[in-house]
C-alpha positions as CSV (number, residue, x, y, z in Angstrom):
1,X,81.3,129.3,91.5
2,X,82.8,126.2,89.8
3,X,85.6,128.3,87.7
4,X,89.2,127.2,88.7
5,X,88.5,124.7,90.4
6,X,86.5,126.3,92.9
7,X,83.1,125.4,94.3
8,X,80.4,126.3,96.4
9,X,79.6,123.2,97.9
10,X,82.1,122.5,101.5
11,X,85.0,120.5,100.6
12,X,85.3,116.9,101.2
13,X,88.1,115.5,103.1
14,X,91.8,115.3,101.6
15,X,92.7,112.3,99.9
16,X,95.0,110.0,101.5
17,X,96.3,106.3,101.8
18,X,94.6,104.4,99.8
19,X,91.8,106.3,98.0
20,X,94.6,108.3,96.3
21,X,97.8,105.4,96.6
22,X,99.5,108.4,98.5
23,X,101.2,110.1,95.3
24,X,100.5,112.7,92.3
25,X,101.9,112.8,88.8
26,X,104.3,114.9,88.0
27,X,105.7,115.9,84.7
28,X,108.1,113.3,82.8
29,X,111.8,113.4,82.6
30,X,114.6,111.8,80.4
31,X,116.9,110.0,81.3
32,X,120.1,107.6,80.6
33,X,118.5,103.9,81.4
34,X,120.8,101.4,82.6
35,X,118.5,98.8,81.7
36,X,117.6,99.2,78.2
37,X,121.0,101.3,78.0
38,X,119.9,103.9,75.9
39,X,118.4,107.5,76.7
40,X,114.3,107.3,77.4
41,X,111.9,108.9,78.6
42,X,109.7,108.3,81.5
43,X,106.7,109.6,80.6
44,X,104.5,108.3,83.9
45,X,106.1,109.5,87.1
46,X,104.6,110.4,90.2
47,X,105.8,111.7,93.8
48,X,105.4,110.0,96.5
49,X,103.2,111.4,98.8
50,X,102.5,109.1,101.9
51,X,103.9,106.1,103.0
52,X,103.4,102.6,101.2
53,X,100.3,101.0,103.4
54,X,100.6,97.5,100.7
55,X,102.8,96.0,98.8
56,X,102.3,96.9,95.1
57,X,104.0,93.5,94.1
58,X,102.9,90.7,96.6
59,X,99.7,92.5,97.8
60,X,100.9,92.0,101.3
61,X,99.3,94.9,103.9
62,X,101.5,96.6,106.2
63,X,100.0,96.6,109.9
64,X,103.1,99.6,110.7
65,X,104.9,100.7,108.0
66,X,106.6,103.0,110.3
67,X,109.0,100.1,111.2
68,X,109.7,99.1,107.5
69,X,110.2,103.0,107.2
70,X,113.0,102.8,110.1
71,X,115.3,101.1,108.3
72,X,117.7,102.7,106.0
73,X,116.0,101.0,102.4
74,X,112.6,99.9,103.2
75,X,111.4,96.9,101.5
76,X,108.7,94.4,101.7
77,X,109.2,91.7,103.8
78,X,107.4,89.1,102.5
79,X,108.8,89.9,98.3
80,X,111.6,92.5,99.3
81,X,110.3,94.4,97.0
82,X,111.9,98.0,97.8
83,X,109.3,100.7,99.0
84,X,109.2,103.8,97.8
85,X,109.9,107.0,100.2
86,X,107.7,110.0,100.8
87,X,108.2,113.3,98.7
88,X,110.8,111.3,96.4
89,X,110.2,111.2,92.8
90,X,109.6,108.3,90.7
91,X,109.5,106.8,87.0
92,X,108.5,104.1,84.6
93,X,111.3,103.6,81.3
94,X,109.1,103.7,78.3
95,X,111.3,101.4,76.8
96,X,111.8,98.5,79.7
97,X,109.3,99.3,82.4
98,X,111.7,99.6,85.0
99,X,111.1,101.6,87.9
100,X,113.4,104.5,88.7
101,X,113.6,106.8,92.2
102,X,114.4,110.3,90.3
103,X,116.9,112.9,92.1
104,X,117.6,115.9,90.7
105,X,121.1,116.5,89.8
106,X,122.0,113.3,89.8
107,X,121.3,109.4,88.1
108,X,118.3,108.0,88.3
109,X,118.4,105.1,90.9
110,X,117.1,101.7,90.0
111,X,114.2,100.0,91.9
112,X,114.4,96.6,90.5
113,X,111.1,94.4,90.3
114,X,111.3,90.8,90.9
115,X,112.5,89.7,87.8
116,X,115.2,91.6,88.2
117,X,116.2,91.3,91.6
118,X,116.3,87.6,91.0
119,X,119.1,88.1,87.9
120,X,120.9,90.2,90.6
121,X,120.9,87.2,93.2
122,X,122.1,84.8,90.3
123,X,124.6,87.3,88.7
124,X,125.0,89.8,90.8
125,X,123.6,92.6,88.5
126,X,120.7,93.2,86.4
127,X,121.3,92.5,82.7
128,X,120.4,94.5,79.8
129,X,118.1,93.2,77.7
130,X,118.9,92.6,74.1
């Protein structure tokens, strides 16, 4: 019986790590971006589902992320690109690109890429882009 979803054949085995990148989308949000500084919506977002197994900027494979996970903001130690946690929520700006750890009930926090994280080691913050 294929309808909802549903099937007679046996299921396969869940998806996890790196068949599925270990997240889901989820349904956009809006929000105030400090970057473009304007309101905007991020209309790709995804929760985190499983920790980050390879770097998404660099490439560089984790043997145990578990010990990148120990520390209080994970990152990668070859780029320092910041990792994102399990069952958090997260967001592209349609206007800028940036990437954006989404909490409810409070302001979206920045994940800068390595553009930006290089302004912030030259200026301290990341500028808006005008």
């Amino acid at each position: 019986m294929a309808l909802f979803g549903r099937s007679d054949k046996t299921p396969s085995a869940p998806k996890t790590g790196a068949g599925d990148q270990g997240m889901h989308p989820i349904v956009g949000h809006t929000i105030d971006c400090r970057v473009c500084g304007a309101e905007r919506m991020l209309t790709r977002c995804w929760r985190r589902t499983a920790m980050v197994r390879q770097c998404p900027c660099c490439g560089l494979v984790f043997e145990n992320p578990r010990l990148l996970y120990a520390k209080f903001a994970p990152a990668c130690p070859k780029c320092r690109e910041p990792l994102e946690q399990p069952s958090f929520d997260y967001g592209l700006c349609d206007g800028c690109g940036s990437k954006f750890e989404i909490v409810e009930g409070t302001k979206p926090g920045l994940l800068p890429n390595q553009q930006q994280r290089a302004e912030m080691d030259k200026f301290g913050k990341v500028w808006r882009k005008e």
